[in-house]
C-alpha positions in Angstrom: 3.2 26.6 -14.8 1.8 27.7 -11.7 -1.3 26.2 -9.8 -5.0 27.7 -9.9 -6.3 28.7 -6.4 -10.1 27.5 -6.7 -12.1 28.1 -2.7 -14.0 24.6 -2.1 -17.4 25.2 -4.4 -20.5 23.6 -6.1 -17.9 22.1 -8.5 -15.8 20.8 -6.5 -17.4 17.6 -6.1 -17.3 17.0 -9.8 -13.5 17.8 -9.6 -12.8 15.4 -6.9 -14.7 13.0 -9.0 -12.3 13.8 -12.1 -9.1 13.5 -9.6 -10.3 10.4 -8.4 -10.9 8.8 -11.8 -7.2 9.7 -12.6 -5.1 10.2 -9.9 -6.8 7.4 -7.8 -7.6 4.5 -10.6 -10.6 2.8 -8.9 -9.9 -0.6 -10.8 -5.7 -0.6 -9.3 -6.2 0.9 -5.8 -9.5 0.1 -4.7 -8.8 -3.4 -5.7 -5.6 -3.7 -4.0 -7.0 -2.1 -0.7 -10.2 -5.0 -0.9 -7.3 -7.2 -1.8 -5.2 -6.3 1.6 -8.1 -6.4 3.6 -9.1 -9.7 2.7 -5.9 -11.3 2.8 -4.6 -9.8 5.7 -7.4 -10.5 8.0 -8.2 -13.9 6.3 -4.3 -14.7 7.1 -4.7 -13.2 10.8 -7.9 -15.1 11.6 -6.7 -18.4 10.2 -9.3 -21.2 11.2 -13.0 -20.7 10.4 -12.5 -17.6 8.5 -15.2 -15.7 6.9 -16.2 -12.5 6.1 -18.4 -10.0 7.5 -19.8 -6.6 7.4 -17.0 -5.4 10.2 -14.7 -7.4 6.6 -16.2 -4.9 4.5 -15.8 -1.8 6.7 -12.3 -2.5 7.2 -11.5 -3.0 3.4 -13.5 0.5 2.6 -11.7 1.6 5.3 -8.0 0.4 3.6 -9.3 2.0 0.4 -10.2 5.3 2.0 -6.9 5.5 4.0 -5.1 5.6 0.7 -7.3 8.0 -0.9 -6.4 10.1 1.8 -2.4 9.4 1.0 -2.9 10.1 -2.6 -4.3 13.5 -1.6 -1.7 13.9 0.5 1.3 13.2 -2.0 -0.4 15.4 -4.4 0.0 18.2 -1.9 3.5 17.2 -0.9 4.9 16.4 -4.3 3.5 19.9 -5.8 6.8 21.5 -6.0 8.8 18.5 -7.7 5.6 17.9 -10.4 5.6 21.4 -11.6 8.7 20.4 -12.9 8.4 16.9 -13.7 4.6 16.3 -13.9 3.2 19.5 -15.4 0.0 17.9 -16.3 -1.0 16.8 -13.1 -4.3 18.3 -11.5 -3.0 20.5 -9.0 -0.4 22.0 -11.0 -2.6 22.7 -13.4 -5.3 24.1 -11.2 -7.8 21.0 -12.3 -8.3 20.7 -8.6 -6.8 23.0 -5.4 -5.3 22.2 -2.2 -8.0 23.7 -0.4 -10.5 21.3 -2.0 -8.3 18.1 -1.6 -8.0 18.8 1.9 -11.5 19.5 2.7 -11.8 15.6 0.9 -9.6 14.4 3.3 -11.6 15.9 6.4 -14.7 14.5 5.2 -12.6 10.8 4.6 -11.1 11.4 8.2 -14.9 11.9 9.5 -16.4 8.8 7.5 -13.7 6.6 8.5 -14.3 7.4 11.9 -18.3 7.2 12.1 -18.3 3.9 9.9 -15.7 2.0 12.5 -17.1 3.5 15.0 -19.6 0.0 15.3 -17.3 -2.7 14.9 -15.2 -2.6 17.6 -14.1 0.1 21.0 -10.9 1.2 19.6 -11.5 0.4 15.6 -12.0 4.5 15.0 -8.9 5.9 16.4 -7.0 3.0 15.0 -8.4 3.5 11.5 -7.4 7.2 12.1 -3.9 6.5 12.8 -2.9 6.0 9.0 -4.3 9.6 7.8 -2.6 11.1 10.8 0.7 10.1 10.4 0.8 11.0 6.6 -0.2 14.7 8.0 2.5 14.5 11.0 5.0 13.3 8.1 4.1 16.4 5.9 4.8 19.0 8.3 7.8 17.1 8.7 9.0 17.3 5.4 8.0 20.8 4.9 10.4 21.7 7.2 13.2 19.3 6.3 15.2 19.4 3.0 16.9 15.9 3.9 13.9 14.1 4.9 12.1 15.9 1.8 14.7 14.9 -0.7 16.4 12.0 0.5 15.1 9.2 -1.7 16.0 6.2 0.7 15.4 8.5 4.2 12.0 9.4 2.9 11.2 5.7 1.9 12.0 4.6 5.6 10.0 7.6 7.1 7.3 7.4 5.3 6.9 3.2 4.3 5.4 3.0 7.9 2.1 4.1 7.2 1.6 1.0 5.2 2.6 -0.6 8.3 0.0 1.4 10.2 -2.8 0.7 8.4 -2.3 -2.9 8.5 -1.7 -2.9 12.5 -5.6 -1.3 11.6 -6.8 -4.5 10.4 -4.6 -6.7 13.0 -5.6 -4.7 16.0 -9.4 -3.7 15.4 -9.8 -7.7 15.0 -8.0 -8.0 18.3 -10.0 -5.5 19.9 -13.0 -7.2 18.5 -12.3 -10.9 20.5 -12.0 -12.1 17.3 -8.3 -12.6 17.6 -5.8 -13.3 20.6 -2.8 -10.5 19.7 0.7 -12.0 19.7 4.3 -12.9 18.3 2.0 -14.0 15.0 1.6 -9.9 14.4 5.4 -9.7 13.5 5.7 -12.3 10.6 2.1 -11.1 9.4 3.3 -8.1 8.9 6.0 -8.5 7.0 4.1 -10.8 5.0 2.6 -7.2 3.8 5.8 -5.3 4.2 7.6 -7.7 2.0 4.7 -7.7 -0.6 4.6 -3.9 -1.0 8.3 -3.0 -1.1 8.8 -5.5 -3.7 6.7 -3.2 -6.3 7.9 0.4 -4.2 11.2 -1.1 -5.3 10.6 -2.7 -8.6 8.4 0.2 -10.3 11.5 2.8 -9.4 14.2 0.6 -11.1 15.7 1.7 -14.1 19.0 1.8 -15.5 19.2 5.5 -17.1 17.5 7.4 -14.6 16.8 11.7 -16.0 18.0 14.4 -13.9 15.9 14.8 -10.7 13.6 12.5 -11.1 12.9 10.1 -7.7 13.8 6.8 -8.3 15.8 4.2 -6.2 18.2 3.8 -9.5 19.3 7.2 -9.0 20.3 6.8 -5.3 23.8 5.2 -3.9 21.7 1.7 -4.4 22.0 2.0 -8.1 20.0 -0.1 -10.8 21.4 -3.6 -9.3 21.1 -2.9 -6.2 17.5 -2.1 -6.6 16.8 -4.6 -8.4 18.4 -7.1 -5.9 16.4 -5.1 -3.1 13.0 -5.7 -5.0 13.8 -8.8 -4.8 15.0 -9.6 -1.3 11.5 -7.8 -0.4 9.5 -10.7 -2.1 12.1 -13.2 -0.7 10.9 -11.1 2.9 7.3 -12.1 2.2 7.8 -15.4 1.3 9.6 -16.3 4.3 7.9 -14.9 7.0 4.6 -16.2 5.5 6.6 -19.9 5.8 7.2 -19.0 9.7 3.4 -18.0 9.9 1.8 -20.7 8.3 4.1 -23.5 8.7 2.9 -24.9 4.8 4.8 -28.5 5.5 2.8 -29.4 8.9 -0.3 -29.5 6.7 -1.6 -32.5 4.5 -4.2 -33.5 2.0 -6.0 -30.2 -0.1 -4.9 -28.1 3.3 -1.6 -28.5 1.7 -2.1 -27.5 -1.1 -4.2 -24.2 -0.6 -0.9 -23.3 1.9 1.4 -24.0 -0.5 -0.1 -21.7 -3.3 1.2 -17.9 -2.1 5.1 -19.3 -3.1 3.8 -19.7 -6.6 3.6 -16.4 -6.8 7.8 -15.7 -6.6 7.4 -16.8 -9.9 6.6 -13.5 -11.1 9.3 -11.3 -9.0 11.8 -14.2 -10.7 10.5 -13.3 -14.3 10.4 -9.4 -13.6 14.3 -10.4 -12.0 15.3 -12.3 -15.3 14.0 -9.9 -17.7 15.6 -6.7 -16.0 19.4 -8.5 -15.4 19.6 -11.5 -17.9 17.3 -9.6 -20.9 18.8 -6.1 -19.6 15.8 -4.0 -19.8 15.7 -0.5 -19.7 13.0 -0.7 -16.6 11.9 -3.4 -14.6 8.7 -4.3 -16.0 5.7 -3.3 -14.2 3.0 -6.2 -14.9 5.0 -8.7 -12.9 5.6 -6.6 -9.9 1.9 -5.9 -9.9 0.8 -9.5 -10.5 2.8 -10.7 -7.6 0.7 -8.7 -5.6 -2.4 -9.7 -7.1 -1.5 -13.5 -7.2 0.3 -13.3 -3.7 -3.1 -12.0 -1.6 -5.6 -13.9 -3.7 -3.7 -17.2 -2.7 -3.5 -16.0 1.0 -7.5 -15.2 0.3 -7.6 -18.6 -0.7 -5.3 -20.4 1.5 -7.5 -18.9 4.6 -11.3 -19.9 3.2 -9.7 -23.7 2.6 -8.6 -24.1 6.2 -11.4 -26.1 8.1 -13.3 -24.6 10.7 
């Protein structure tokens, strides 16, 4: 099946509008980027934490940057769904490259003119994201290895995550609402570990097809994915305990810090039901709940601190 070449058109809005709807499932990603946002800038800021409008604009912004990743992949990943995806929107010609990147132009551009107010350097930091995931597609377009290697192209590309949250750290910084420092690294990974546990845990399986991309398939095998999905959670956890220091707190303090390691219970049920009940995959509903659960308790954890 080969893909439709449509010019950028009077439609095109409506099929960037269908694309969206499937491709980019408001109800999963937008609420995970409002879900980052608040979390990670609730957990940054600490004491006297609320939100704002500069809150809102970074969490469209989080959203935004990754619509502009999905349109990305879509474009990067067009060779390998021809094969295993057939149905998906580009290959079928449903939408064309030239309309997905004129999408992510005019995402660049409102990115830019809505940070633009809340703080000197918020623009080119919000734009650091989208430019990387374009710097990393030429990148792989020239490089089989980095293309195809599961593990290399985890580590290449994993840091745009990374980026987008130094967004959020360092427009707050810029803004005087934060002093930057050492509490950067351990927030962070706070977000690192949270993410990697589901990249991990939604590409274990234990009977992987021929060709298709998942960690089970590389030297790791099934175990050792597994066990990586969850060390990541274990990651998480602990560097949140270094940030927030849950034990030096007393009285409902406490207990509002103490409520993000509740959440391990999840990656310790998708754990048990993948090596003790020997499922086929690892199931996906815990892996997403831990990320849910995880950032509403640190949501919740940062409005109960006391101005």
């Amino acid at each position: 099946m080969t893909t439709l070449s449509y010019p950028v058109s009077r439609r095109s809005p409506r099929r960037l509008g269908a694309f969206v709807l499937r491709m980019f499932r408001p109800r999963v990603y937008a609420t995970y980027g409002v879900l980052w946002a608040l979390a990670l800038e609730g957990s940054a800021v600490g004491s006297g934490w609320a939100p704002s409008w500069r809150t809102a604009v970074r969490a469209g912004t989080l959203v935004l940057i990754l619509l502009f990743l999905r349109m990305a992949d879509e474009q990067k990943d067009l060779g390998y769904d021809r094969v295993h995806h057939p149905d998906r929107p580009l290959v079928t010609g449903a939408i064309s490259v030239a309309e997905l990147r004129a999408a992510m132009a005019a995402i660049a551009l409102l990115v830019a003119v809505a940070n633009a107010p809340v703080s000197r350097w918020s623009a080119p930091l919000a734009l650091a994201a989208p430019g990387y995931a374009v710097l990393l597609a030429l990148l792989e377009r020239h490089s089989a290895r980095l293309r195809d290697g599961q593990l290399l192209n985890l580590a290449v590309t994993y840091p745009v995550q990374v980026i987008a949250g130094a967004y959020v750290y360092l427009s707050l910084a810029d803004g005087g609402t934060i002093a930057a420092g050492w509490r950067a690294v351990p927030l962070l990974l706070v977000f690192a570990g949270a993410f990697l546990h589901f990249e991990f845990a939604r590409k274990t399986e234990r009977d992987t097809a021929p060709g298709r991309r998942t960690y089970a398939s590389t030297v790791l095998g099934p175990a050792g994915s597994g066990l990586a999905a969850l060390l990541a959670a274990a990651v998480a956890a602990a560097a949140a305990l270094v940030l927030f220091r849950p034990w030096s707190l007393t009285g409902g303090d406490a207990v509002a810090a103490w409520l993000p390691y509740a959440a391990l219970v999840l990656p310790a049920l998708g754990g048990w039901q993948f090596f003790a009940r020997r499922r086929a995959t690892w199931p996906v509903l815990p892996a997403m709940g831990f990320i849910v659960v995880f950032y509403l308790a640190l949501i919740i954890q940062a409005l109960a601190q006391p101005k």
